[in-house]
C-alpha positions in Angstrom: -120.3 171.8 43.1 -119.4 172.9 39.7 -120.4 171.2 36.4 -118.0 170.7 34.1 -118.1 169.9 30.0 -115.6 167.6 28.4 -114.4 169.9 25.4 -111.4 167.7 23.8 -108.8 165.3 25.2 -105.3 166.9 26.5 -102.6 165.6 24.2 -99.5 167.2 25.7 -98.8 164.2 27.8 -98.9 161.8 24.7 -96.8 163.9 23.1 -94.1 164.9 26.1 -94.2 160.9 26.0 -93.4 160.7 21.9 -90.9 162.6 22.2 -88.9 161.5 25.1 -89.4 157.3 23.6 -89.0 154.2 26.2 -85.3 154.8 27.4 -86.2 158.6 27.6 -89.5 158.5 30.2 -87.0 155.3 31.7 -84.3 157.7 32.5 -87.1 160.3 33.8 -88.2 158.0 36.2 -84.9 157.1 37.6 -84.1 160.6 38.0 -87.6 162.3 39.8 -89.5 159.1 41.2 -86.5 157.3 43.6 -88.5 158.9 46.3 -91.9 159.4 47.3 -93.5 162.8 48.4 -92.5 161.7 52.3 -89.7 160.3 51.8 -89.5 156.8 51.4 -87.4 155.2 48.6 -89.9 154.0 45.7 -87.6 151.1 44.3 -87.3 152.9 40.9 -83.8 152.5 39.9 -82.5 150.0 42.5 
């Protein structure tokens, strides 16, 4: 099993976030999570 060293945090999801804002990451849901990896509807955007 490998050993691993923490180095720094990863920012680029707290800044993809910034920069899309609340209605942005809402509207990103609605369009890639309505379903789930099998299938089945997820109840986002219903």
């Amino acid at each position: 099993m490998p050993l691993y060293q923490f180095e720094a945090e990863r920012e680029n999801l707290d800044r993809w976030a910034e920069n899309k804002g609340a209605d942005g990451i809402q509207a990103y849901w609605h369009e890639t999570n309505r379903l789930s990896i099998d299938g089945k509807p997820t109840g986002i955007g219903d």
